[in-house]
N, C-alpha and C positions, 0 to 999 in steps of 0.2 A: 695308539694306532694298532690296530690288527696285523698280524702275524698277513707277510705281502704274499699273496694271493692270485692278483690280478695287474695287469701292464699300467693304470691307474695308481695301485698302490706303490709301484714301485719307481714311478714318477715321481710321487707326492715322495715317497724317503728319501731318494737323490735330494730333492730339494730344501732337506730338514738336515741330512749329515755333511752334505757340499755343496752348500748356498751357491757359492760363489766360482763354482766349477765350469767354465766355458761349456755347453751342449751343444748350439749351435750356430753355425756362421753362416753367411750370406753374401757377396758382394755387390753391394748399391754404391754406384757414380763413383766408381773408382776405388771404397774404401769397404774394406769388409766388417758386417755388422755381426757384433756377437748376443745370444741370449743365454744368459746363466742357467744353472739349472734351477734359481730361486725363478729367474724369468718365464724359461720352460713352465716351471708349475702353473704360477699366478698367472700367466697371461692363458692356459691352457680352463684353468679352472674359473678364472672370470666370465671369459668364453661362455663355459656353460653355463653360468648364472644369467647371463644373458639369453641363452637359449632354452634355457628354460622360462625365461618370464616372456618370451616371443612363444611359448606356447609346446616347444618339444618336448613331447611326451614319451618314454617307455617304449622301447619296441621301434618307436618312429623311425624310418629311413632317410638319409642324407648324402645326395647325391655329391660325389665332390670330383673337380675337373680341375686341372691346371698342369704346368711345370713344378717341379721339386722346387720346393723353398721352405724354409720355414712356416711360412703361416697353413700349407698345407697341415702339417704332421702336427701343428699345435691345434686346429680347428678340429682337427680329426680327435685328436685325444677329447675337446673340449665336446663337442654331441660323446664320444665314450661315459666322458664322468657325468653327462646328462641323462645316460643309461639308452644313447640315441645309437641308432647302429651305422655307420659309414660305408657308402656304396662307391669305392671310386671309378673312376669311366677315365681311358686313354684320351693325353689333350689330344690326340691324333685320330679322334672318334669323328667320323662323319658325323652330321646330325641327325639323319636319322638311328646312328647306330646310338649317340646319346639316347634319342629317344626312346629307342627299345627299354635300355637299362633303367631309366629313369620309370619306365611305365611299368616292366618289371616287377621291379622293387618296390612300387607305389609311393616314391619319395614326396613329401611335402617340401623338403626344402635345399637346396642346392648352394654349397659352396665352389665357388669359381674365381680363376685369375682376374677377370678384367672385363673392359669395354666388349672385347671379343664374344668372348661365351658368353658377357649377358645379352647381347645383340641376340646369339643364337638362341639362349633357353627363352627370349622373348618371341622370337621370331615362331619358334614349335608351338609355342601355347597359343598363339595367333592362329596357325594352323590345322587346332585341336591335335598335334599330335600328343603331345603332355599335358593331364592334367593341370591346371592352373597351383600356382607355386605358393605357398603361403609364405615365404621368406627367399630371398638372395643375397646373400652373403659374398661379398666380391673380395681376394686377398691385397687389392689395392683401390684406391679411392676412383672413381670414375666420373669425369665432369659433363654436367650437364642434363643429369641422370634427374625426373622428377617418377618416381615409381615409389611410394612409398615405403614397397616391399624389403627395396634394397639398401642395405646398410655394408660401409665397410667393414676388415675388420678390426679396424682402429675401434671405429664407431661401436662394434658388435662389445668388443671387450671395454670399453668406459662404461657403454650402459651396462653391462654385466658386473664393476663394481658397485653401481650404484641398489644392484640389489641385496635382499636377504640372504647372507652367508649360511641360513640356520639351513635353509630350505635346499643347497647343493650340498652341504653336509650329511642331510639324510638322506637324498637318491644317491650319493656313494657309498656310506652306508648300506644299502642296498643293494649294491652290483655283485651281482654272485659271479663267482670262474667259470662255470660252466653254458653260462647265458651269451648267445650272440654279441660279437661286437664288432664285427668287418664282415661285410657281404662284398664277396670277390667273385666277380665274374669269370668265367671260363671264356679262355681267347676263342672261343668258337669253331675250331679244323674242322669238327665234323657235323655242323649242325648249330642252332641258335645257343648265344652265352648262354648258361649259368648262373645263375646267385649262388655261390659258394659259404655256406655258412659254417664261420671260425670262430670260436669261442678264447677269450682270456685263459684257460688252462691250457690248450691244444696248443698257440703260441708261444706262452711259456714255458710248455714242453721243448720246444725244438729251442726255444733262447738258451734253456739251461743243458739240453743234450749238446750245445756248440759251447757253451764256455766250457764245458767235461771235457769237451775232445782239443781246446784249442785256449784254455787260458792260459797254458806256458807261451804261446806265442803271442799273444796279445792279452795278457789280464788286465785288470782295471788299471786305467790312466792310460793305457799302451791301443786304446783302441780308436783310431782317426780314420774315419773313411770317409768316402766322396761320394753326395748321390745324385745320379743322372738319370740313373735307368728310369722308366717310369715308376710311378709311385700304385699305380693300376694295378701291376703284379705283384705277384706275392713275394718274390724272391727280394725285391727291392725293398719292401715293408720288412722283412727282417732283418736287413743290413740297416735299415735307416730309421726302424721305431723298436723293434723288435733284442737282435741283439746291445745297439746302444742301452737299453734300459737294464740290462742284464748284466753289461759289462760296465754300465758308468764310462759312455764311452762320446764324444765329440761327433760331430756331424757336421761335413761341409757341402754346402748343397753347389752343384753345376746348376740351375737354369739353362742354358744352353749346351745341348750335347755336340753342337759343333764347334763350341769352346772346350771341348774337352782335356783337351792336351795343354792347353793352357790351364787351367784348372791343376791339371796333376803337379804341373812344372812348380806351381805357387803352394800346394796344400800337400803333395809327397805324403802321399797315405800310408799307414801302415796295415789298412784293412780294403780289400778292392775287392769288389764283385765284376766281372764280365760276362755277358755269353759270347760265344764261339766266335761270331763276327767282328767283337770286339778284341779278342786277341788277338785275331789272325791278322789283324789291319796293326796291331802292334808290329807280331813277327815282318809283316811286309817291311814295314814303317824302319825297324832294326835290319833288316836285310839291304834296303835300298840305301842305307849309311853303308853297311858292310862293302858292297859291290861298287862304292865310289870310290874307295882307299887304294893306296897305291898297292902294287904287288906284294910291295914289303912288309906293312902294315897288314893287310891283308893275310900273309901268309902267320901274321902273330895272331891274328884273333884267332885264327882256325885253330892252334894249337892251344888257344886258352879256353876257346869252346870244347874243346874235345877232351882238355885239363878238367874242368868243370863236369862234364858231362860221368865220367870215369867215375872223379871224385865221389857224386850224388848217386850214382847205382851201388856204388861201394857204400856208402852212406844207407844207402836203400836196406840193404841187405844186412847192416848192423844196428837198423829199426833203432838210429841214435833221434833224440827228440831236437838236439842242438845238432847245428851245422858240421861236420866232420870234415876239420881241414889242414891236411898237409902243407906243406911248404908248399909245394906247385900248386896247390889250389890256391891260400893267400896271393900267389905271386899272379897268379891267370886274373885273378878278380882286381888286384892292381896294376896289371899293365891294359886290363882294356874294358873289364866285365862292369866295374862298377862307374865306369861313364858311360856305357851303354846303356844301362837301367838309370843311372841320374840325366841323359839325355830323354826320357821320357815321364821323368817325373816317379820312377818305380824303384828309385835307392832305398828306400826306408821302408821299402814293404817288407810285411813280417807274414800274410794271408794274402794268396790271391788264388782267387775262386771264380769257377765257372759254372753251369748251371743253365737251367731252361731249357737247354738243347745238347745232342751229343755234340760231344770237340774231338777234333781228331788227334789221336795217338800221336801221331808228326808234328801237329802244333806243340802238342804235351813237351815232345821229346825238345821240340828248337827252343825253347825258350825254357825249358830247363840246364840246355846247354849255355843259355846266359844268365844263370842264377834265380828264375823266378819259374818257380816249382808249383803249378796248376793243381788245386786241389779240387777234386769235382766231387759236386752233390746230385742227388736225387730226389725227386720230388716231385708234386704236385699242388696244385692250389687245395684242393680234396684232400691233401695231407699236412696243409699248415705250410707246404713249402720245402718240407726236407723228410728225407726216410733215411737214407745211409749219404752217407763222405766220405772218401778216401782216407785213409793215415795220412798223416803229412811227415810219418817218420817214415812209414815203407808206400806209399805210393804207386799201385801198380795201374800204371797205363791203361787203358782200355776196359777200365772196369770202375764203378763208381761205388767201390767201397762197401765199409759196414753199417747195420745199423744202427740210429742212434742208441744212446740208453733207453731202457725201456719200450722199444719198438719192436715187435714182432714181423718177420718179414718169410714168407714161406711160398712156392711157384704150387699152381691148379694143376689140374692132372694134365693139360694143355701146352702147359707153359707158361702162365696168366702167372706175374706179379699182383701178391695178395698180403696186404698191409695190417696191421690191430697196433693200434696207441693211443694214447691221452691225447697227442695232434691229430687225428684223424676226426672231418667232416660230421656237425652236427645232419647233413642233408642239405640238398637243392631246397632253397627258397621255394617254397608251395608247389612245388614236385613231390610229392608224395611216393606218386609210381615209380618215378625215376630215381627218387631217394631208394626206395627198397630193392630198387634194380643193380644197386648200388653197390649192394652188401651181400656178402653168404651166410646163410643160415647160421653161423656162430658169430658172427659178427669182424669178418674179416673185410676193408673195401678192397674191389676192385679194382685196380688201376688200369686194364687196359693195357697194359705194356705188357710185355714176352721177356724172358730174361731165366738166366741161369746162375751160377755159382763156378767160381774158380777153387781151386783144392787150397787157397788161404780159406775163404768162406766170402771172400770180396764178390758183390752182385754187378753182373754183364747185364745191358739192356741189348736187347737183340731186335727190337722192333715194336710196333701197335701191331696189336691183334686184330684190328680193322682194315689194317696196310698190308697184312698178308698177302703178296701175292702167289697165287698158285700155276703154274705153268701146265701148256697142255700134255706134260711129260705125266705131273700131278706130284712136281716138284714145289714145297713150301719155300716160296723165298722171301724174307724179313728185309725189304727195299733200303731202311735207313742206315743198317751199317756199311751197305755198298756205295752210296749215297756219299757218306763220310769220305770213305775212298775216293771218287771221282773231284770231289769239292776241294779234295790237296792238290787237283793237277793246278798248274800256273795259268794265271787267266780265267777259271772257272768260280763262278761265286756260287749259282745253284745246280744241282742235279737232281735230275728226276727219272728214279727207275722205273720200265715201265713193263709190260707181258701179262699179264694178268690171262691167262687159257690162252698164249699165245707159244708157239714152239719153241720161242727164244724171250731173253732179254736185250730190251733195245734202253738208252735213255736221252731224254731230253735236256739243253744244256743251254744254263742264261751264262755270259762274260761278266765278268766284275769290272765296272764302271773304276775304280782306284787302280785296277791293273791291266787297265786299256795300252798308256804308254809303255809300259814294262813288253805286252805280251806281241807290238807291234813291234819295236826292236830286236826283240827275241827272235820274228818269225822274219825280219830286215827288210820289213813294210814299212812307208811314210804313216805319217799320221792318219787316221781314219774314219769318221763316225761307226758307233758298233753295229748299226745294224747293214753295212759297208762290208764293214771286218765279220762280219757273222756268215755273210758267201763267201768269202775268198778261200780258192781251191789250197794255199799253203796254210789255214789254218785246219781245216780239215782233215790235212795231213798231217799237222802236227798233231793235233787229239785223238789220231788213228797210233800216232806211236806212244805218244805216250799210256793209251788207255791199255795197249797191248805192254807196256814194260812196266807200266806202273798198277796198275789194276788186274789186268784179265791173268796177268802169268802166278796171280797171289790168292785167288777164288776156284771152286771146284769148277767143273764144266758148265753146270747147270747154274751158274753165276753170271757166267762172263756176257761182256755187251755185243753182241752182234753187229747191232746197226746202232746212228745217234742222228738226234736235229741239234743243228745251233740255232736259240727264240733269237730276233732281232732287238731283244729289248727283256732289261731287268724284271722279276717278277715283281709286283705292285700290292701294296696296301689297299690302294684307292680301286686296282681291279678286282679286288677280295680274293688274291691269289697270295696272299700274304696275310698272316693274323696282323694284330695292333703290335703282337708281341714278336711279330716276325720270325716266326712257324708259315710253314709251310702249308697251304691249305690245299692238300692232295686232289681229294674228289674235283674242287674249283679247276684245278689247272689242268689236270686230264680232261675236264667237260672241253675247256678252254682251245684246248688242242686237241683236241679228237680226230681236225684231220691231221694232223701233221702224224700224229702217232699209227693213221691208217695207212698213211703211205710209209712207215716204215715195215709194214708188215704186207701192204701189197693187197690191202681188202678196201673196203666201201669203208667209209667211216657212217659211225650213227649219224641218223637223222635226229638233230636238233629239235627239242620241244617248242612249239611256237610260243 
């Protein structure tokens, strides 16, 4: 076997030095199913023997839809070793948004959960929005089903043993690192997705730049993590195909992310990914046990939080790799710290990481005061998913760290974060133009973000350079890290700054639906629907005080928020005022509100294109 190369080869040698090593589990009807890593392989590489005598060829596209489970990331690999390229599409994709991707990418054949999606990819080709499908492949059987096309993927892998082994031996043989083998959509904020194309070395890169920076806390055997997030994204393909291959590392999959806390409680990770949404529903989660304890009780955590808290800056500052702990820190972590974190399933984490979106510093700091220390990355799907990561020996708040090994990371004369690595983007799928629009004359891409440098060398994100906004002062203001601010006050899930050529800054403000009862007690209202609570003159005033004690008194003049609306109602997916990836889709929600944002400034709002 050839010196491993590619996320294939490194499958295939799991499977040759640790037959018998758990990869992945599942839970069906109560009882969790595991696949070895002998299983991993074989069922992966039958797969493509099978799809390859159904005809996939080289280069071929394959759309893939579902929930995280297993048969996902094993089909996926199985078109890889067929040298097929994998397009996955959010389960939470309209169908026409499938359709786009699927027409895209010009997939011939589409891997899917169930009765559901194949209802829908039948229903689009009915429709002519999709090309007609040469194969559907479903991750579980579906009755009743006469379409020739469609086979399980029981089915897909038995016929897949029954053919010639010689003939998936040599398209592996064949799979060079630097050739396409995941086409990742772009969540779309500003404009139609993307085909992102990733190459076997570029992923690679960033698997083995994360075991450099993090195999003392999880090296081989030590790496169990849980996958929920979509498989769509990219950040989630690295936790769940990516670094497991590189760590020799377990995988337990959620299907259901509103089992998720269930999930943790049973499988207590030692490797967790979250974005920002997901911690902060932890930190609530931990606060609202906090706030029901007696006085007494109560007045000990605070002290072991603040034990904790002391310890890990001290800690910080002596850039130790292992935990640094005194007596009073042992003792804070067993009178109260480590039922806190085994009340949610997060005692036995060694990594927990956030990603996708900025988190606020305040999250960072609360749940570092309960031992679980947020390590944040940078990145994009155009970059394989990661560029820099915090230390997780020195961790500096509000900044997302260094870059990987071998990543080049340097700002435009503007301000523009400007990337060069072996992870970085072969091009947009048959964008040509927009590939070259991509990159600088020497070969650096673009990312579109603003950002700076802290005097360690750790990189600030300061904003999109399409989010600029400029005030009629001819003040640059970068919306997202105010944004950040406003989204810590209690009760607020989204914020939207807004002034763009306007005198001031005003913003828009959705309620979090989880901290609806929290924010009515608080304000000593009865119960109330949010769009109810969204007029009422004492919540008004309370987001008048706290944005003056907690926001306006900590930003320069040309910051602070003037005027605000409270939306009656969460921002949506389904209004495409939300990505798949739950990004905020700026331009949408300004169209969306255009009056609401005129009457905060006292002018006409635009006229609507018909």
């Amino acid at each position: 076997m050839r010196t491993p190369q590619t996320l294939i080869d490194y499958l295939r040698l799991s499977s040759e030095q640790n037959p018998s090593r758990p990869a992945l589990h599942v839970r069906r009807d109560g009882n969790w199913l595991t696949w070895t890593a002998a299983d991993y392989w074989f069922d992966a590489r039958d797969a493509a023997r099978g799809l390859m005598a159904l005809g996939l060829q080289p280069g071929d596209r394959v759309g893939l839809v579902g929930k995280n489970q297993p048969e996902w990331v094993v089909l996926q690999y199985g078109a890889q070793i067929a040298r097929g390229i994998p397009a996955p599409i959010f389960d939470t994709a309209t169908p026409d948004q499938m359709a786009f991707i699927l027409r895209d990418a010009g997939a011939k054949m589409v891997f899917c959960e169930g009765a559901h999606e194949l209802e829908t990819l039948l229903a689009l080709e009915a429709a002519g929005k999709i090309e007609p499908l040469d194969h559907i492949i479903t991750f579980h059987p579906v009755e009743g089903r006469d379409d020739p096309r469609v086979k399980s993927y029981a089915e897909l892998v038995t016929f897949g043993r029954g053919q010639d082994p010689a003939l998936v031996e040599a398209r592996i043989q064949e799979v060079e690192p630097d050739e396409t083998c995941l086409l990742v959509y772009t969540s779309g904020t500003t404009g139609e997705p993307k085909g992102v194309e990733l190459t076997h070395r570029g992923l690679l890169a960033v698997g083995h730049g994360g075991y450099e920076r993090f195999s003392d806390l999880v090296g081989e055997e030590r790496y169990r993590s849980l996958s929920y997030l979509p498989l769509s994204h990219q950040a989630e393909q690295l936790f769940t195909v990516v670094f497991p291959a590189v760590f020799e590392g377990e995988v337990y999959f959620c299907c259901d992310p509103d089992r998720l806390l269930d999930c943790l409680l049973e499988v207590r990770p030692t490797v967790f990914l979250g974005v920002p949404k997901v911690w902060e529903t932890f930190e609530r989660r931990i606060q609202t046990e906090i706030d029901a304890l007696s006085s007494a009780r109560a007045a000990v955590v605070k002290w072991c939080r603040e034990t904790e808290l002391a310890a890990f800056y001290e800690q910080c500052e002596r850039g130790q790799s292992e935990l640094y702990l005194p007596p009073t820190r042992r003792l804070a972590r067993k009178l109260a710290l480590d039922a806190i974190r085994r009340s949610v399933g997060l005692d036995q984490l060694r990594l927990a990481a956030t990603g996708s979106a900025p988190i606020s510093p305040r999250t960072q700091e609360v749940l570092a005061s309960m031992g679980i220390v947020l390590i944040e990355g940078y990145g994009l799907t155009e970059t394989s998913g990661l560029v820099t990561v915090t230390d997780h020996r020195r961790p500096r708040f509000g900044t997302v760290g260094k870059p990987l090994p071998g990543v080049e990371v340097r700002l435009s004369r503007d301000g523009e974060i400007e990337v060069r690595g072996a992870q970085v983007t072969r091009g947009y799928f048959r964008r040509e133009e927009e590939t070259r629009a991509l990159f600088t004359p020497d070969g650096f891409l673009k990312t579109g973000d603003l950002g700076g440098f802290d005097e360690e060398g750790n990189l600030i994100i300061t904003g999109r350079k399409k989010e600029l906004i400029i005030t009629a002062g001819g003040r640059n203001v970068a919306p997202v890290p105010l944004e950040n601010i406003l989204q810590g006050i209690l009760g607020v899930q989204h914020a939207i700054v807004v002034g763009d050529r306007m005198p001031y800054l005003s913003a828009l403000f959705t309620l979090d639906p989880a901290q609806l009862k929290t924010l009515t007690e608080t304000l000593g209202l009865p119960p109330m629907p949010m769009h109810e609570l969204a007029k009422h003159p004492k919540l008004r005033d309370y987001l008048e005080q706290r944005i003056d004690r907690e926001y306006n008194r900590k930003v320069a003049r040309h910051q602070m928020i003037k005027r605000f609306a409270i939306l009656p109602r969460p921002f949506s997916v389904d209004r495409a005022e939300l990505t798949a990836s739950l990004k905020k889709r700026r331009g949408a929600i300004v169209a969306r509100y255009a009056d609401v944002i005129a009457q905060l400034y006292h002018v006409e709002a635009p006229r609507k294109e018909a």
